[in-house]
C-alpha positions as CSV (number, residue, x, y, z in Angstrom):
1,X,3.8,23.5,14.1
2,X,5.0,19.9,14.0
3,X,5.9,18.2,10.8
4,X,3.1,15.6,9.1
5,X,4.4,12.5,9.7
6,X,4.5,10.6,6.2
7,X,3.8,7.2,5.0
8,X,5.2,6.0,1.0
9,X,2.6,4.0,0.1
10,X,4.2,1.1,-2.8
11,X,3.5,-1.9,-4.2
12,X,3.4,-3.4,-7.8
13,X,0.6,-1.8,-10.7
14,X,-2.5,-3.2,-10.1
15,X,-2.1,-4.3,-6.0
16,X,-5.1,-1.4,-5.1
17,X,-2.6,1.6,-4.4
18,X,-5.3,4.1,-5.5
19,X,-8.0,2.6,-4.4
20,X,-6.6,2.2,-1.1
21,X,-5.7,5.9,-0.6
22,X,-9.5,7.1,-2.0
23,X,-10.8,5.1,1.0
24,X,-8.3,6.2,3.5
25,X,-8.6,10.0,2.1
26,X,-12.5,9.1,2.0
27,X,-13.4,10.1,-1.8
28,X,-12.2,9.8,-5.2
29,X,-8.5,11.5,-5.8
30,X,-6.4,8.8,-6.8
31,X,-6.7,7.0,-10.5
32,X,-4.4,3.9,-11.3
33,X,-1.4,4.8,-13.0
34,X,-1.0,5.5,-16.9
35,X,2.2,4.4,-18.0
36,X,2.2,6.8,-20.9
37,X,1.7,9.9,-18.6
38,X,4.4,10.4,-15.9
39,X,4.9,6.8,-15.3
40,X,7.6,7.6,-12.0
41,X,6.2,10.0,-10.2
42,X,4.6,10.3,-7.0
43,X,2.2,12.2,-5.2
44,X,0.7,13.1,-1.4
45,X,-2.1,12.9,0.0
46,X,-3.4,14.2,3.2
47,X,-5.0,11.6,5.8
48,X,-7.0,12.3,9.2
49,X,-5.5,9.3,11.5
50,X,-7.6,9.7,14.6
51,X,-7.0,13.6,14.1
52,X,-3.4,13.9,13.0
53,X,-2.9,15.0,9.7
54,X,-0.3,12.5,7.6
55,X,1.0,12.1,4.6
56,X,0.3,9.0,2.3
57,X,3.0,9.8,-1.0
58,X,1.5,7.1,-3.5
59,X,4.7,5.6,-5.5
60,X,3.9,5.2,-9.2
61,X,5.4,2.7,-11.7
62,X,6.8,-0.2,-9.3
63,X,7.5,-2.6,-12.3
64,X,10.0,-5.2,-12.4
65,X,13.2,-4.5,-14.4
66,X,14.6,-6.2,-17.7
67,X,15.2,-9.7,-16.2
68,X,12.3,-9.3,-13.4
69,X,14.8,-9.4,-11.0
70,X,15.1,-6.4,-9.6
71,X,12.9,-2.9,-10.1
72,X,13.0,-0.8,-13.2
73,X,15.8,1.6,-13.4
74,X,12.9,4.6,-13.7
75,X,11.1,2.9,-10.8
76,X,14.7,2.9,-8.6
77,X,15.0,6.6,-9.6
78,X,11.6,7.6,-8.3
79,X,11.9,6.0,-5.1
80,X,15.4,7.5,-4.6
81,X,13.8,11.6,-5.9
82,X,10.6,10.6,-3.4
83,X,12.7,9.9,-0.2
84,X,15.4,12.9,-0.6
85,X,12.6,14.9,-1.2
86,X,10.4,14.0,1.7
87,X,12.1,16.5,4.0
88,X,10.6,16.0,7.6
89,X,11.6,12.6,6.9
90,X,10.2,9.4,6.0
91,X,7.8,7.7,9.4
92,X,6.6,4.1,7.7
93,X,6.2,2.1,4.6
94,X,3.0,0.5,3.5
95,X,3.8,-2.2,1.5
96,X,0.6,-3.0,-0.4
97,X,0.1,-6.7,-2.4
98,X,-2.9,-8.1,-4.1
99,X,-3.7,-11.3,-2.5
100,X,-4.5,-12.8,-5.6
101,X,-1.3,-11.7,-7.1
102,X,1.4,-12.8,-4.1
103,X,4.5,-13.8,-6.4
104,X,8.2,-14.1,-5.6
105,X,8.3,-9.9,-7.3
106,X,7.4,-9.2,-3.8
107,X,10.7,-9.8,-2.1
108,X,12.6,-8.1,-4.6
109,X,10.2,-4.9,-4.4
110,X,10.4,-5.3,-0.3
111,X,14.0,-5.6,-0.7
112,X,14.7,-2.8,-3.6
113,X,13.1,-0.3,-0.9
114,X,15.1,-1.3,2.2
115,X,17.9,-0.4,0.1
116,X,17.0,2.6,-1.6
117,X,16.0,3.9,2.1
118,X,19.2,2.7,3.1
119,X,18.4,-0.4,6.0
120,X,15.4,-1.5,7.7
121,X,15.4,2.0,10.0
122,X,11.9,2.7,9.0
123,X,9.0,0.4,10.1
124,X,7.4,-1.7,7.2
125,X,3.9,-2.8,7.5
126,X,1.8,-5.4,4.9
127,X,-1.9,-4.7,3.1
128,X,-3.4,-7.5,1.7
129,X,-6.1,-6.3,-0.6
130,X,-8.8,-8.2,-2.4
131,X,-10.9,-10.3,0.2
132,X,-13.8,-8.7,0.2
133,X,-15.0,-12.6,-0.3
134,X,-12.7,-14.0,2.5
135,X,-14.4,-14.5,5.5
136,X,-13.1,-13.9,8.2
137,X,-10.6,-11.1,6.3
138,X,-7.8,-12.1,8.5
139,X,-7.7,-15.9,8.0
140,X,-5.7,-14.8,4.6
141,X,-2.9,-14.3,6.9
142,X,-3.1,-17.3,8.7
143,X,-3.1,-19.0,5.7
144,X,-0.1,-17.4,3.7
145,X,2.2,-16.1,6.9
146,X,4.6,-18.4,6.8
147,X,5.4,-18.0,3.2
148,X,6.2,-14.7,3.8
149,X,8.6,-15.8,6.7
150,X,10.1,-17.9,4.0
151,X,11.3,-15.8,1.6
152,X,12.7,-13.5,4.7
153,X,9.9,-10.9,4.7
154,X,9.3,-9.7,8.2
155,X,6.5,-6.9,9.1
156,X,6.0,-4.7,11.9
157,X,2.2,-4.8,11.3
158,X,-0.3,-6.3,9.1
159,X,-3.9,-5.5,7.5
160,X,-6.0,-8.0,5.3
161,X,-9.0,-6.1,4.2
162,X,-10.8,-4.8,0.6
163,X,-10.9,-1.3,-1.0
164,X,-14.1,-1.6,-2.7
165,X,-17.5,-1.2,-2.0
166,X,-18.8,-4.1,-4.1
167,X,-22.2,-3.9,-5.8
168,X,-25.0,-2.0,-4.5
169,X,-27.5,-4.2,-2.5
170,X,-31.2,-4.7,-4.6
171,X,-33.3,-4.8,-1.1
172,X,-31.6,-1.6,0.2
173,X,-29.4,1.5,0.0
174,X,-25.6,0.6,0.6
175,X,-23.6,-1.9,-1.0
176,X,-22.4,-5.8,-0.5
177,X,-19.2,-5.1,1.3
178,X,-20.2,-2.0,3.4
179,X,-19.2,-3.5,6.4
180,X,-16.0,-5.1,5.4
181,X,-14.9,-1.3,3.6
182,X,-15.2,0.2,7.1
183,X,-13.5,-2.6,9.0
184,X,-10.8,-2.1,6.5
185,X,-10.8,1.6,6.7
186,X,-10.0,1.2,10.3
187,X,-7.2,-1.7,10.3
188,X,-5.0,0.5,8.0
189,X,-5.6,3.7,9.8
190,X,-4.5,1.9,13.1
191,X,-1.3,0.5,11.1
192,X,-0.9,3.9,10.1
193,X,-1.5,5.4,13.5
């Protein structure tokens, strides 16, 4: 039997980690971190990909160190335990950023993990949560590419979409940003693919 191919999922606290793997795994089994309880450890979870079983490990505790410079020593130590201990070997990275929260932290996250994996051998690929009110989704990335470009950040795929629902409609079952949800579902799984 082949080996799942798996995908470390990171980004800082509060970018929509968990909620982006409870829509991918399609229910409820990821809660945002508590930094009181095991604030560096990591966990999988089990994805259908167009039929393929993968592996999305969710990276805990990405915070910025001392002098918000460079990642937390704890946070350097999980990443390091995660990837030695993904043995079939590591397949992508899914960077994941708040779009509302894009700050100059993301280089030196983006950076920490192309060292801590030791080069850019494994492909890195950007999602943009949070615009379930941008319309189209995609124009966010229009918008904010080249400021990527400029602070040397280069991806081998992208996905702006949401990882929430939003309020359930008055007239109707289902909720404001069904549609959007779905589309988003899709665009990561394809990244993913």
């Amino acid at each position: 039997q082949p080996s799942r191919p798996n995908v470390v999922l990171f980004g800082e606290r509060g970018a929509g980690k968990s909620s982006l793997i409870n829509m991918l795994v399609g229910r409820d089994v990821s809660s945002p971190s508590n930094p009181d309880l095991a604030p560096f450890a990591s966990r999988g979870y089990a994805v259908d990909v167009g039929g393929r079983e993968v592996v999305v490990w969710d990276s805990v505790g990405l915070q910025k160190g001392e002098h918000h410079d460079t990642l937390s020593e704890g946070a350097t130590r999980n990443l390091q335990g995660l990837i030695q201990n993904i043995h079939s070997g590591l397949n992508l990275l899914l960077f994941c950023v708040n779009a509302a929260r894009v700050s100059e932290a993301l280089g030196i996250n983006y950076d920490a993990f192309y060292s801590i994996i030791g080069g850019k051998k494994v492909p890195i690929v950007l999602v943009v949560t949070g615009l379930e009110d941008k319309d189209p989704m995609e124009g966010w990335w229009k918008e904010n590419e080249a400021e990527f470009k400029r602070h040397g950040l280069t991806f081998d795929g992208h996905a702006c979409i949401t990882t929430t629902r939003g309020k359930p409609l008055r007239d109707g079952p289902g909720h404001r940003h069904d549609e959007q949800y779905e589309q988003s579902k899709l665009a990561v799984k394809e990244l993913i693919k």
